[in-house]
C-alpha positions, 0 to 999 in steps of 0.5 A: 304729339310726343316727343320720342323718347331715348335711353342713353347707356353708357357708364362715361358721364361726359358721354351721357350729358353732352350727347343728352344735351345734342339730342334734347336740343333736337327735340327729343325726350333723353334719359340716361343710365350708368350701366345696364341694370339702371338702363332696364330699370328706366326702360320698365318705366317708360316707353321708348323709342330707342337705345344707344347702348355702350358696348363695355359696361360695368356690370355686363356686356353691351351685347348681352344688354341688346340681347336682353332688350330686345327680347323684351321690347321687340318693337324698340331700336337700338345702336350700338356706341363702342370704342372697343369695336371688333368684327366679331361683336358687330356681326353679333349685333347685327344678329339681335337686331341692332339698327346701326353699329357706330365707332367712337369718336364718330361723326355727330351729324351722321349719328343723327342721322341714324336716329332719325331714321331709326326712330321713322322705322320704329314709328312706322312699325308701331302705326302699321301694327296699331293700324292692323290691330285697330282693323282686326278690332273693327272687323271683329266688332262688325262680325260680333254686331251682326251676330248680337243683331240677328240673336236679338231679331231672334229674341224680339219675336218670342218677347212679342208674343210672350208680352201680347199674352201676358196682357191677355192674361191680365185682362182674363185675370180680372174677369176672374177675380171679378166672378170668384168674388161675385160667386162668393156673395151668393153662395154665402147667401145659399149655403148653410152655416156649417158648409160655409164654415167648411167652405171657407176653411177650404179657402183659407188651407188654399190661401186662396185671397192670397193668390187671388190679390197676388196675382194681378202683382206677379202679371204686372212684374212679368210684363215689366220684366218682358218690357225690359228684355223687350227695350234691351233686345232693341238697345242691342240691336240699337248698339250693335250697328257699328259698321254703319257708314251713314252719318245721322242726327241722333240724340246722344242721351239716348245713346248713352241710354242703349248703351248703359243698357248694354254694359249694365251688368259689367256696372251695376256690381261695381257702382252706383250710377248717378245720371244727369242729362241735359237738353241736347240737340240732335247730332249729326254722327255716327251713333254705332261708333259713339255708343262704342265711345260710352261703352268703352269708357263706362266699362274703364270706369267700372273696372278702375274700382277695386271696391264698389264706388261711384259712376257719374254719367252727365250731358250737357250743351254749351257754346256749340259742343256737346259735353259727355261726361264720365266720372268714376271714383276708381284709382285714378291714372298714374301720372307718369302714364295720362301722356300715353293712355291713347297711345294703341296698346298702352294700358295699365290694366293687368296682363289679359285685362285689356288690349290697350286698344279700346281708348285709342279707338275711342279717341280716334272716333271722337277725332273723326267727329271733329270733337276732344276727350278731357281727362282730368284724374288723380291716383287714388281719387278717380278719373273723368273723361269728358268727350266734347262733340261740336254740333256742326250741320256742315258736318258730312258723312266720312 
């Protein structure tokens, strides 16, 4: 688990080192700034947990600072440090939201107090809003599953008789060919040589061999092409089963596979998949909520590539667990950010690129099937994340 992290901001350096020093030695993250301007700096790099703001600082007030803070970061606390302390100033921080309002010199132990109690309000503010979201999210995703469900019942029926006539028409097709060629013959054994001249000008402005050896090739095209929307239909139908509470063994690769199929058109764009499955046994999970694992990795994957790259999707067994393997040639995690990506509503995407939920609720399910996501990345080179499912027959429905 993270450490929680505090901002100091006070402009006396001795303040800001030996309070640093009490609280890393308590086990908390510490950064500092010598005035307010440094302090949003520091807060735009990072997550925090709280701010201990001075009241006098060089270049602003700390109330205009608390002010400011709190606009833009809502979630975070905050308690106020002051020597200069009025009751005017305290009612204002009371007013923006301040957590507590301390008078220096004050009492070390007491102050701790405040932290840890402010630090439990925050976290548990963040885990029920995480909690709400992620419900939202879920309930969301059911609602979405039984609508793709019942459109792709709908779908199924009209492919079924569309794939039953194609193969009628390929087997009335032949028959055909078959007669045109044999009339052929004979009439060019009745007819004489000027109306078969004239016969076959006739066939050649009609590119009637043409037609005829086309054909059979556009039927074929048209059952593949039914095929596929067939298998697609059933992938969604497949996919689309996320509330499904029964756990059952499953094969993974064909997990992967309804899924590919499922989010292709968000891949295929973007880059060229490289795929390499193993030998798995099967796994006794909830297929619904892993194919929403690969699918949110996979559209990570494709949407971490400015220009088109490579996805590597692998599977493998060993020493009892269940390797998947998502690798993409994108660019890469920013270091100061591979401690938070699943952390709910953390994400590096663009404003109205992401939620910063999909790769919490990944981990989360991953979590529930005993198993591990691996992420190795290097900005500017890619990332892999590796989800390692143990097979476990003991494994019970959750």
């Amino acid at each position: 688990m993270n450490k929680p992290r505090i901002l100091i901001i006070d402009d006396e350096p001795g303040i800001r080192t030996s309070l640093a020093g009490i609280l890393e030695l308590k086990g908390y993250e510490v950064n500092t700034a010598k005035n307010g301007s440094e302090g949003l700096i520091t807060l735009e790099e990072g997550h925090f947990n709280l701010a201990l703001l001075d009241l006098d600082l060089p270049d602003t007030t700390g109330l205009d600072l608390l002010r400011q803070i709190k606009e833009k970061y809502p979630d975070m606390e905050a308690i106020i440090l002051t020597g200069n302390a009025t009751f005017d100033s305290a009612v204002e921080a009371t007013n923006l939201g301040v957590f507590s309002y301390l008078v220096k010199p004050y009492d070390i132990d007491q102050l701790l107090l405040l932290i840890r109690r402010a630090i439990e309000k925050q976290q548990s503010a963040a885990e029920l809003q995480a909690s709400q979201l992620q419900m939202f999210q879920s309930e969301k995703m059911a609602s979405i599953g039984q609508l793709a469900a019942g459109v792709a019942h709908e779908i199924n029926n009209p492919m079924g008789f569309i794939l039953s006539n194609l193969s009628t028409l390929a087997k009335y097709t032949e028959r055909m060919i078959d007669f045109l060629q044999a009339q052929s013959e004979l009439l060019k054994s009745q007819f004489e040589s000027d109306k078969l001249a004239e016969l076959e000008e006739k066939r050649k402005q009609i590119k009637l061999d043409y037609i005829v050896s086309d054909i059979p090739q556009l039927i074929s095209e048209s059952l593949e092409g039914a095929k596929r929307v067939k298998n697609i239909v059933q992938d969604l139908k497949t996919f689309s089963r996320r509330d499904e509470k029964e756990w059952k063994f499953a094969d993974i690769n064909n997990c992967l596979e309804s899924t590919l199929n499922v989010v292709w058109n968000e891949v295929k764009y973007k880059a060229e998949l490289i795929k390499s499955y193993g030998d798995l046994p099967p796994l006794k999970c909830n297929p619904g909520q892993l194919n929403q694992v690969f699918m949110n990795l996979l559209v990570n994957a494709a949407q971490a590539m400015e220009t088109r790259g490579t996805i590597t999707l692998k599977s493998w067994h060993d020493q009892g667990c269940i390797h998947v393997l998502i690798s993409d040639t994108g660019c890469g995690i920013p270091d100061e950010a591979k401690d938070r990506i699943f952390e709910p509503f953390f994400t590096t995407k663009e404003v109205g690129k992401g939620t910063g939920l999909g790769l919490s609720i990944s981990y989360d399910i991953v979590k529930k099937h005993d198993g591990r996501i691996a992420v190795e990345s290097k900005p500017g080179h890619g990332s892999t994340f590796t989800v390692i499912l143990p097979c476990n027959d003991e494994q019970v429905e959750r």
